[in-house]
N, C-alpha and C positions, 0 to 999 in steps of 0.2 A: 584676821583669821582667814587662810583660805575657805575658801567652798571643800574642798575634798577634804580636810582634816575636821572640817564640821560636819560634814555626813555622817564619816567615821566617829567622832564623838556623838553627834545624835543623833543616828537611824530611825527612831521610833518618829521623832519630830519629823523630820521629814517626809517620811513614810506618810503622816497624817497630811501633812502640808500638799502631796504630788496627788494626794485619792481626793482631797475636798479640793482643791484646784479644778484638778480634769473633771471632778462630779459638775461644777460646777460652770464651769464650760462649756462642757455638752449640755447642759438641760439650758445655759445662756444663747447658745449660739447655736445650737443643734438639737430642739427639742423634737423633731421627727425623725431623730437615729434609728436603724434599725435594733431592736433585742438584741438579736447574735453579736452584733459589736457592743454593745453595754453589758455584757455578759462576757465576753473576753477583757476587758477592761476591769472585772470586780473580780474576778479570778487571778489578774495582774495585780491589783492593789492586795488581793490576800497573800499572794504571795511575796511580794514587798514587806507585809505586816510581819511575814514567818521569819524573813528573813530579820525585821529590825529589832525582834524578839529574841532570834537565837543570838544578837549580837550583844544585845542586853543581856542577855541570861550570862555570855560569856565574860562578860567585863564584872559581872556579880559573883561568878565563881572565883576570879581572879582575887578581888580582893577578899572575899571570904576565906582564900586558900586554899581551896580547892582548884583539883584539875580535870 
């Protein structure tokens, strides 16, 4: 399976997978980060979540049948 046709089927997974990665990263390898860049970073991962939500929501209305 590629990588792109699986994002597209699971946004949410991945979504989870790229915020506990980088969380974990940074407090691995960079635990004197400044605030302001781990606060840009959790406002990117919210917005990755919104997005992997509305992709979900949209594949739920599809088979519901709904538009």
């Amino acid at each position: 399976m590629k990588i792109r046709t699986f994002i597209r089927k699971h946004p949410a997974r991945v979504a989870a997978f790229v915020a506990s990665a980088v969380a974990l990263g940074i407090n691995a390898f960079a635990p004197d980060l400044p605030v302001d860049q781990a606060v840009i970073f959790v406002l990117a991962a919210l917005g990755l979540g919104e997005y992997a939500q509305r992709v979900e929501n949209a594949k739920t209305d599809e088979a519901a049948g709904r538009e």
